[in-house]
MMTF fields as JSON, N, C-alpha, C and O atoms, coordinates in Angstrom:
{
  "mmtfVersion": "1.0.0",
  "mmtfProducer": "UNKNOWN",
  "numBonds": 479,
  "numAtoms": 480,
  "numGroups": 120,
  "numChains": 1,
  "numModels": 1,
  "chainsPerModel": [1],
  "groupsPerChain": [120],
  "chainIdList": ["A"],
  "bondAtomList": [4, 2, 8, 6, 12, 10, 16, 14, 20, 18, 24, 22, 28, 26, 32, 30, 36, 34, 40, 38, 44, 42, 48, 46, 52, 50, 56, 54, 60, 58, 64, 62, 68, 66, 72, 70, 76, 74, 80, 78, 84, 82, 88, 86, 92, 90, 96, 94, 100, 98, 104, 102, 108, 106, 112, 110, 116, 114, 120, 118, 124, 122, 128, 126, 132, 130, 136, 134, 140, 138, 144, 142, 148, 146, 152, 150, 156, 154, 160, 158, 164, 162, 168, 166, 172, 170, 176, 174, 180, 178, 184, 182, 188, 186, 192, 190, 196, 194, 200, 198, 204, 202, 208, 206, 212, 210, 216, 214, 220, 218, 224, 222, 228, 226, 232, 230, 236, 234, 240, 238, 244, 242, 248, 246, 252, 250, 256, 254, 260, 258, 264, 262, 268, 266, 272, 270, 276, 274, 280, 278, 284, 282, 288, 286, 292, 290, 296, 294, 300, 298, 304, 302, 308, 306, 312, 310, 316, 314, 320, 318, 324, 322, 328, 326, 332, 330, 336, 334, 340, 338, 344, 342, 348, 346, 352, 350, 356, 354, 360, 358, 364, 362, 368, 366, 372, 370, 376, 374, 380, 378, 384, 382, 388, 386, 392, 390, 396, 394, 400, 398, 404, 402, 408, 406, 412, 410, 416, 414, 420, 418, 424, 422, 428, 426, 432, 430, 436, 434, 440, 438, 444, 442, 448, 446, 452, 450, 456, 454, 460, 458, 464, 462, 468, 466, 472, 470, 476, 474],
  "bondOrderList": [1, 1, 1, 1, 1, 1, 1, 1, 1, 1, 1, 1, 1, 1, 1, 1, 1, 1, 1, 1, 1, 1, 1, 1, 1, 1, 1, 1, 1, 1, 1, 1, 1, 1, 1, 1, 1, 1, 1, 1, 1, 1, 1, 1, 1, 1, 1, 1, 1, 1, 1, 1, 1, 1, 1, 1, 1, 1, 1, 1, 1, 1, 1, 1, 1, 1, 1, 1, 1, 1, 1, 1, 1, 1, 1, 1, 1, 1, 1, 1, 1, 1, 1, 1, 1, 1, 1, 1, 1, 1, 1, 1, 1, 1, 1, 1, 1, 1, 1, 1, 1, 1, 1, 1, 1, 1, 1, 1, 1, 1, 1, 1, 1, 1, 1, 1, 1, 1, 1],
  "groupList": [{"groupName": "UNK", "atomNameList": ["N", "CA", "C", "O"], "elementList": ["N", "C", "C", "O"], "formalChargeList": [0, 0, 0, 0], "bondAtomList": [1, 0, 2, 1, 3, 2], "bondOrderList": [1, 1, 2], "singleLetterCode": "X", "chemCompType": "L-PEPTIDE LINKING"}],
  "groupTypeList": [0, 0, 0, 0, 0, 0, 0, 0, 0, 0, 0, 0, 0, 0, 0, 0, 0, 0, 0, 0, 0, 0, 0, 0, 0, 0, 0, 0, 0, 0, 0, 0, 0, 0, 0, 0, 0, 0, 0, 0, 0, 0, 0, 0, 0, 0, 0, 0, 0, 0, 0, 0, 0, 0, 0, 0, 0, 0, 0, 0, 0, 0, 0, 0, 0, 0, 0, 0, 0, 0, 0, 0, 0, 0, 0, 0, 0, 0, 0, 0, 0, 0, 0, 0, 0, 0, 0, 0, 0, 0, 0, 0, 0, 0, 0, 0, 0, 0, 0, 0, 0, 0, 0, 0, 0, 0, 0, 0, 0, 0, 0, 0, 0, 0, 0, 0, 0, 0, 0, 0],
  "groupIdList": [1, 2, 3, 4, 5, 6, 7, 8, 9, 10, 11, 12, 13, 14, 15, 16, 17, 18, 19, 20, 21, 22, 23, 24, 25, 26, 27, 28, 29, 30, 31, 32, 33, 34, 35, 36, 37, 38, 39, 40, 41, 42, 43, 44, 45, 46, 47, 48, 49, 50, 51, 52, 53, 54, 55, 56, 57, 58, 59, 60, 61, 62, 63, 64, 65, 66, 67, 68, 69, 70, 71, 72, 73, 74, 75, 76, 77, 78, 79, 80, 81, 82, 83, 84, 85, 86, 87, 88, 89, 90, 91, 92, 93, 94, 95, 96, 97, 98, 99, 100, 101, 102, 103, 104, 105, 106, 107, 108, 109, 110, 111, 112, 113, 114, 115, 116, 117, 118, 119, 120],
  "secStructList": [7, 7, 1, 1, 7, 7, 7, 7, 7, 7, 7, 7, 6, 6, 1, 7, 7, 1, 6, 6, 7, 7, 3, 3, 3, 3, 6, 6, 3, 3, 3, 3, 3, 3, 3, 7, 1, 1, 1, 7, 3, 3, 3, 3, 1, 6, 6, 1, 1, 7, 7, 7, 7, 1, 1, 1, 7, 7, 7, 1, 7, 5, 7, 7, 7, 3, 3, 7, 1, 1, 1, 6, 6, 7, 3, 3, 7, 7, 5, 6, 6, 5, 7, 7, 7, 7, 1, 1, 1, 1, 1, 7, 7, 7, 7, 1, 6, 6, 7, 7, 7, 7, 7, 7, 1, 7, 7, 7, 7, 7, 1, 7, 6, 6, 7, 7, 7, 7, 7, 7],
  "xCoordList": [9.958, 8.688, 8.285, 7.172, 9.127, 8.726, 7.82, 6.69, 8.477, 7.406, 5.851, 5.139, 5.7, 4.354, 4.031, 2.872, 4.898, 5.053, 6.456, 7.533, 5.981, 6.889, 6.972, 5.967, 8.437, 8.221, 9.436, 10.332, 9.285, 9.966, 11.448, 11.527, 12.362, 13.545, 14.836, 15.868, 14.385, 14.872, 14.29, 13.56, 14.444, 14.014, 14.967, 15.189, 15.704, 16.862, 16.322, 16.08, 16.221, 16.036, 16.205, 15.416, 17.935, 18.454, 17.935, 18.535, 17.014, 17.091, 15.535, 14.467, 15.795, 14.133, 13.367, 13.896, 12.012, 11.114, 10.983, 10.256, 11.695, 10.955, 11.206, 11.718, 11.068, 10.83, 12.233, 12.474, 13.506, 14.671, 15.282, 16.113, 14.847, 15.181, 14.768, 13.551, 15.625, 15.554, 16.798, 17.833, 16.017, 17.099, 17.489, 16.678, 18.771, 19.507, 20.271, 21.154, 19.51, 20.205, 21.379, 21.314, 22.369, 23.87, 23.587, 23.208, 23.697, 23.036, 23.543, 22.978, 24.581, 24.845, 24.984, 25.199, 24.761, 24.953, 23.457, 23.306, 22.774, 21.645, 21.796, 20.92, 22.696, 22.698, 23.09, 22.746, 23.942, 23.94, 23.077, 22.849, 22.662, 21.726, 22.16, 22.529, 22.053, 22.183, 21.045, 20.022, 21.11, 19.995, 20.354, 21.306, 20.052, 19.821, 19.147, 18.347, 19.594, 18.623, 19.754, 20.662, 19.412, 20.384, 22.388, 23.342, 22.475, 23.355, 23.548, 22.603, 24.304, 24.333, 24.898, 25.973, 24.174, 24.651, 24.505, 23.976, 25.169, 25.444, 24.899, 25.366, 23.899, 23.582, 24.332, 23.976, 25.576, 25.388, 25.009, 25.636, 24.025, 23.016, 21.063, 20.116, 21.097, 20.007, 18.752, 17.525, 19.925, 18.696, 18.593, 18.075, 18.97, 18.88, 19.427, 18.746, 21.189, 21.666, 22.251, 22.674, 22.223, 22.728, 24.426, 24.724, 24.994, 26.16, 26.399, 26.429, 26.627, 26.871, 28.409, 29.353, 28.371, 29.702, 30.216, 29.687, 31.741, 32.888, 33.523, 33.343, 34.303, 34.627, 33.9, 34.469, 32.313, 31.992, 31.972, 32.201, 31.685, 31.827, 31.119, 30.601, 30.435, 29.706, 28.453, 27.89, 28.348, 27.056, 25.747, 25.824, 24.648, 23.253, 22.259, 22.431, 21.308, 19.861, 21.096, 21.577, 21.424, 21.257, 20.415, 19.564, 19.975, 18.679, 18.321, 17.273, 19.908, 19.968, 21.403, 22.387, 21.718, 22.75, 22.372, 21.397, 23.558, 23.847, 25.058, 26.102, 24.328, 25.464, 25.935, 25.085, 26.905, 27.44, 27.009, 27.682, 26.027, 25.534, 26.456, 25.992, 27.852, 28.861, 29.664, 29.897, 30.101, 31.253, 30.882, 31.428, 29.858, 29.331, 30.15, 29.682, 31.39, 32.216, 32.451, 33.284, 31.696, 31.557, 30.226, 29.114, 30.29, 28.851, 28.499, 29.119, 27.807, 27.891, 26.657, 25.503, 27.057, 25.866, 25.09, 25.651, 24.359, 23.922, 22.98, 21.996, 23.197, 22.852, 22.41, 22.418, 22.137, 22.327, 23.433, 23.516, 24.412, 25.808, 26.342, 27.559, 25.673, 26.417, 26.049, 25.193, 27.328, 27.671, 28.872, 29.808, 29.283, 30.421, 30.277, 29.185, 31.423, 31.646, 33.041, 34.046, 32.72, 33.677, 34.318, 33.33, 35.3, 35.246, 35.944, 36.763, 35.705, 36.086, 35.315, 35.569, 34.132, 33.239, 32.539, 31.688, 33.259, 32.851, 33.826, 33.574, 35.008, 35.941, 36.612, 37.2, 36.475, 36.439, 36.284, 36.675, 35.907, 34.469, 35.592, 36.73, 34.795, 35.514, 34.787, 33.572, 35.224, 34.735, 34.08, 34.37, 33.201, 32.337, 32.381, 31.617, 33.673, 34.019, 35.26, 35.942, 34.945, 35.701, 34.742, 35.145, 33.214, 32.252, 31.372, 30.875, 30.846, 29.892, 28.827, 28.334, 28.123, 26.738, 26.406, 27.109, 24.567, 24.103, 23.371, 24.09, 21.928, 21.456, 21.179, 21.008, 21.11, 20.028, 19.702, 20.069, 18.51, 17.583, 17.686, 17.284, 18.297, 18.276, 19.473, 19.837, 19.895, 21.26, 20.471, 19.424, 21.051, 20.97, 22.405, 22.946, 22.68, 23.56, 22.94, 22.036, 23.445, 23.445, 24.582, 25.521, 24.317, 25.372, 26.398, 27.291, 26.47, 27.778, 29.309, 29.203, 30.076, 31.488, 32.591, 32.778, 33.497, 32.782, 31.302, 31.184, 30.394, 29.283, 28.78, 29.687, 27.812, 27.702, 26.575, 26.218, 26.467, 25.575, 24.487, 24.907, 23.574, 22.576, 21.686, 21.346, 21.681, 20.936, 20.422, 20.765, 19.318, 18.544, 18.435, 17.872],
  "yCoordList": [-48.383, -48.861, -48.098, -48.351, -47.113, -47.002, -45.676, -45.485, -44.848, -43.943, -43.776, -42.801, -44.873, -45.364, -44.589, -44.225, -44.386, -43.808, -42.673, -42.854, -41.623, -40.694, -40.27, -40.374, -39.726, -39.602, -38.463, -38.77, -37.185, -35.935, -36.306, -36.37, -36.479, -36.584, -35.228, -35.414, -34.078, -32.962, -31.906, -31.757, -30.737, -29.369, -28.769, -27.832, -28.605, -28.118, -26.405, -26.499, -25.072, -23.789, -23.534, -22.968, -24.177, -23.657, -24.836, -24.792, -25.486, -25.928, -25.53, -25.803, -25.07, -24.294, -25.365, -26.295, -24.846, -25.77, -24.411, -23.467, -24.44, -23.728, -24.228, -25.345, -23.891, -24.055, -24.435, -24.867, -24.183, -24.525, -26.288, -27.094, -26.366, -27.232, -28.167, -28.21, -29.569, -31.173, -31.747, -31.334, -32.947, -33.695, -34.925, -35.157, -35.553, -36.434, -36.974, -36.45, -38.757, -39.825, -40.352, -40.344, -40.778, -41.359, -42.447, -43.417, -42.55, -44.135, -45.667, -46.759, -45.355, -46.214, -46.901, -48.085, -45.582, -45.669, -44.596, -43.38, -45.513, -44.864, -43.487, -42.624, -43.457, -42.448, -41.341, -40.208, -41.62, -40.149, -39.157, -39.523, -38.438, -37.809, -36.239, -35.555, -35.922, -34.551, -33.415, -33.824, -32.152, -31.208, -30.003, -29.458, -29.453, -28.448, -27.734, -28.101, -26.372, -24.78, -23.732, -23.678, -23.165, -21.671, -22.235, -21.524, -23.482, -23.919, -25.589, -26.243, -26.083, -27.561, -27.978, -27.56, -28.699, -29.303, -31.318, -31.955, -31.735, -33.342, -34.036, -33.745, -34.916, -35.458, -37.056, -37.692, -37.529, -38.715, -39.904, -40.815, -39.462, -40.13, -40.27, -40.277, -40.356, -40.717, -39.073, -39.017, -37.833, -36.82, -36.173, -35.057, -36.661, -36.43, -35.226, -34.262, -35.138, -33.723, -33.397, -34.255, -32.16, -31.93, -30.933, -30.412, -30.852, -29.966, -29.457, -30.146, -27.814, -27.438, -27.381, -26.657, -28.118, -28.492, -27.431, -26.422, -27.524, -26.809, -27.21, -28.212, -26.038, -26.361, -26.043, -25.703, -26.05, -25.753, -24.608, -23.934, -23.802, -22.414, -21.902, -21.576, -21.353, -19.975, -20.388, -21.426, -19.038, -18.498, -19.472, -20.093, -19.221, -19.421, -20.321, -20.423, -20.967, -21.351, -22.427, -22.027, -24.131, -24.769, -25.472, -25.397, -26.386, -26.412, -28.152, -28.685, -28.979, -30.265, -31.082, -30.37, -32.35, -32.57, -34.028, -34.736, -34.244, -35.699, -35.894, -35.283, -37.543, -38.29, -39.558, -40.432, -39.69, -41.054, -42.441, -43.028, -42.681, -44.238, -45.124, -46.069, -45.507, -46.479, -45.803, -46.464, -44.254, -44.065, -42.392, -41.322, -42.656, -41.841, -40.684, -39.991, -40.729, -39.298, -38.529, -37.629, -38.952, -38.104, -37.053, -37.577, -36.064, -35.172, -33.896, -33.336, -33.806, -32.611, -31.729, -32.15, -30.209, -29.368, -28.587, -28.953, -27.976, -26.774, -25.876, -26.303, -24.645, -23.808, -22.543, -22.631, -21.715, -19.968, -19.147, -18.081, -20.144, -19.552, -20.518, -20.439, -21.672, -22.546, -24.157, -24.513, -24.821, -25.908, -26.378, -26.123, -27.075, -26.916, -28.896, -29.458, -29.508, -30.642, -31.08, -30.398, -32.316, -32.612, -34.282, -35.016, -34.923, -36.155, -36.493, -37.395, -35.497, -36.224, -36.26, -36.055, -36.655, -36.797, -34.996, -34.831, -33.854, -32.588, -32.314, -31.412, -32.972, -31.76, -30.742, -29.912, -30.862, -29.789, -29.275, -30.148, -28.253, -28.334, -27.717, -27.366, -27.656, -27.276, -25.918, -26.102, -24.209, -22.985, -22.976, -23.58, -22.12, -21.956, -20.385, -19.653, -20.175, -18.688, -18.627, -17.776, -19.914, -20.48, -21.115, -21.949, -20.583, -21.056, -20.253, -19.545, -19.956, -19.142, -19.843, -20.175, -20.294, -20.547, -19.775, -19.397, -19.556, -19.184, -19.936, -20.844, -20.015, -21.023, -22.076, -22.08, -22.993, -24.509, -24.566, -23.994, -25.736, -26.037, -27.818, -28.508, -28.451, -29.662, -30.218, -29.507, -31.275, -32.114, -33.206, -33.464, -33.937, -35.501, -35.964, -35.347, -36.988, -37.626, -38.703, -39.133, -39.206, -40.353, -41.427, -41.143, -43.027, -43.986, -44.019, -44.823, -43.217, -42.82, -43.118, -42.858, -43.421, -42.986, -42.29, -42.741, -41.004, -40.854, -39.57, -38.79, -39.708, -39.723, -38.121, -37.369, -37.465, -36.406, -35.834, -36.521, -34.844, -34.223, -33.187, -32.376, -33.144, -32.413, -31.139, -31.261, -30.336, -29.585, -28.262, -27.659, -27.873, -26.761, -25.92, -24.825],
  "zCoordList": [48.654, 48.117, 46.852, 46.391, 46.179, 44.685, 45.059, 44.612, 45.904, 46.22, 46.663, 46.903, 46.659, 47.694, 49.174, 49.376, 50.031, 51.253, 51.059, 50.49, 51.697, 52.073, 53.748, 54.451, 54.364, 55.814, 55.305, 54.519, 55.875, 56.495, 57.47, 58.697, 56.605, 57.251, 57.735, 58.381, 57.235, 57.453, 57.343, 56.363, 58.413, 58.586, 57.87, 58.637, 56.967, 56.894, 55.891, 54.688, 56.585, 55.88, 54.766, 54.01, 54.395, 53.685, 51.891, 50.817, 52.149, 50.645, 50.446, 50.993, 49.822, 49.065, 47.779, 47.17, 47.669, 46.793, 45.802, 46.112, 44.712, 43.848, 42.433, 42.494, 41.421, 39.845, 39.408, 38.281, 40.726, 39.873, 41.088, 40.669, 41.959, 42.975, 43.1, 43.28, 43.073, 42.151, 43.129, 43.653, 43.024, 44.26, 42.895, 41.998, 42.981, 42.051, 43.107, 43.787, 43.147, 43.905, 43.207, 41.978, 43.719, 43.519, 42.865, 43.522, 41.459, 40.752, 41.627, 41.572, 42.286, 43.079, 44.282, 44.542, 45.181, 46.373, 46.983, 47.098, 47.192, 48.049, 49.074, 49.131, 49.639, 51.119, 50.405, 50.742, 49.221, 48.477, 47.966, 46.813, 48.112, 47.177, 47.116, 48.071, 46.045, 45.785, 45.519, 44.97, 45.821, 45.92, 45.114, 45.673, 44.2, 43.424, 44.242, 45.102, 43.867, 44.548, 44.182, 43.352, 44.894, 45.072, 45.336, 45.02, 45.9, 45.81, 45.698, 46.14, 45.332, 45.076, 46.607, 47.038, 47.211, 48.361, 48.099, 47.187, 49.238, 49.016, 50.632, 51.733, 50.361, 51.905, 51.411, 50.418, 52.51, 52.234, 53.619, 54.16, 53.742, 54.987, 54.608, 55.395, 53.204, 52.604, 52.818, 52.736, 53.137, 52.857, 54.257, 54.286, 55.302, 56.635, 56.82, 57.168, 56.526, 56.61, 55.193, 54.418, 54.972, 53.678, 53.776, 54.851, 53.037, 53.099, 51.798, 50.779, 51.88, 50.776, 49.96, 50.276, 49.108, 48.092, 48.06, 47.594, 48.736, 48.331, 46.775, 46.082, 46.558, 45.229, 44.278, 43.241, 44.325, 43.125, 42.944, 43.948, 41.558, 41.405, 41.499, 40.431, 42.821, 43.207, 42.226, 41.879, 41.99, 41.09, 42.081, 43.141, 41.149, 41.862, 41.198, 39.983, 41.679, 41.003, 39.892, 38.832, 40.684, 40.044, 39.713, 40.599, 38.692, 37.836, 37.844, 38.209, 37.169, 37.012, 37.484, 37.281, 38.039, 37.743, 37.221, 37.475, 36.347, 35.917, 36.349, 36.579, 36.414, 37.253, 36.318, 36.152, 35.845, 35.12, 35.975, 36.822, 35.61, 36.173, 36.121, 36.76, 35.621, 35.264, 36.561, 37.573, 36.396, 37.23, 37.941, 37.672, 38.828, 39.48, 40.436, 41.34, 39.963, 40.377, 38.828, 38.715, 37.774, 36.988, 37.032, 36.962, 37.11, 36.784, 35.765, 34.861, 36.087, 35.08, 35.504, 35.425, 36.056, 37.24, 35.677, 34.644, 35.558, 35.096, 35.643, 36.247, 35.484, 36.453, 35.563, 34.335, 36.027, 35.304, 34.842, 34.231, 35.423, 34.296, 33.738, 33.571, 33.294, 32.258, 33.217, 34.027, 32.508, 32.607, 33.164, 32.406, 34.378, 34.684, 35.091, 35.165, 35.264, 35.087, 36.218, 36.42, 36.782, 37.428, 37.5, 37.532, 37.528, 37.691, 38.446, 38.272, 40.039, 41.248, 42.557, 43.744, 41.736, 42.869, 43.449, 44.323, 42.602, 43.289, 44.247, 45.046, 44.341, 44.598, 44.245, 44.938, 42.815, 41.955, 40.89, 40.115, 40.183, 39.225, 38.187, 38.499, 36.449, 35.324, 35.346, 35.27, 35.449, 35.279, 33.689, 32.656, 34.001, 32.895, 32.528, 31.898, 33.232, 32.789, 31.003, 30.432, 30.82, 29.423, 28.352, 27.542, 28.412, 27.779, 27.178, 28.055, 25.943, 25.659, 25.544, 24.466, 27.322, 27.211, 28.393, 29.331, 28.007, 29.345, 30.188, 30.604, 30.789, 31.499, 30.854, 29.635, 31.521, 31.537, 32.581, 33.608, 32.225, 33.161, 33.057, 33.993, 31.753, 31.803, 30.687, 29.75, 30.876, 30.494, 30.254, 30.848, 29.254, 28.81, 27.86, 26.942, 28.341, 27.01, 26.884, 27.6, 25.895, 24.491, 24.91, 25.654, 24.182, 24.937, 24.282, 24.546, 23.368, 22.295, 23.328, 24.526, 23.033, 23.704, 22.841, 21.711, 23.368, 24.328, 24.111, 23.166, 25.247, 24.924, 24.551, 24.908, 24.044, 23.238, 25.128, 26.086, 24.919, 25.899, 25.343, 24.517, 25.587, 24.912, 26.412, 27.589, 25.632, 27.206, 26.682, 25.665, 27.81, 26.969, 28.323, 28.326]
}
């Protein structure tokens, strides 16, 4: 309903509400949704249970993810140590120990192909 009504579908401890923690639905598939915090976890039961993503690389306090609306096993996390990117759905991520950036908090691209990414 467009956010009209909300109902409490999980107790779950481990995902926290703070200044860095943002949930990003699967542009395609509803039951997916993803959760930013201290670690990137994946519910695909619409939020009910969550699991925290293997594969990705450690570190802490992710911030944003984008998701390729065309081909939604593309993403792209950013966090407090960079930017790291995957295009298999998050089984396994590109290290950002080959990057001279430090945090973000937010990602956007452009419909350019292929497409430019912008993030602060």
């Amino acid at each position: 309903d467009a956010g009209a009504t909300w109902r409490r579908v999980n107790e779950a401890k481990g995902l926290v509400g703070a200044y860095f923690a943002r949930l990003t639905p699967d542009p395609k598939n509803p039951d997916v949704v993803w959760a930013m915090g201290q670690s990137l976890r994946r519910s695909t039961d619409g939020g009910t249970t969550f699991t925290e993503v293997r594969g990705s690389p450690g570190g802490d306090d992710y911030h944003f993810l984008w998701i390729d609306p065309e081909r939604p096993e593309r993403m792209i996390a950013a966090s407090d140590q960079g930017t790291v990117v995957t295009v298999n759905g998050g089984t396994s991520w590109s290290s950002w120990y080959n990057q001279p950036t430090g945090q973000f908090y937010h990602l956007a691209t452009d419909d350019r192909f292929p497409y430019r990414i912008y993030s602060g």
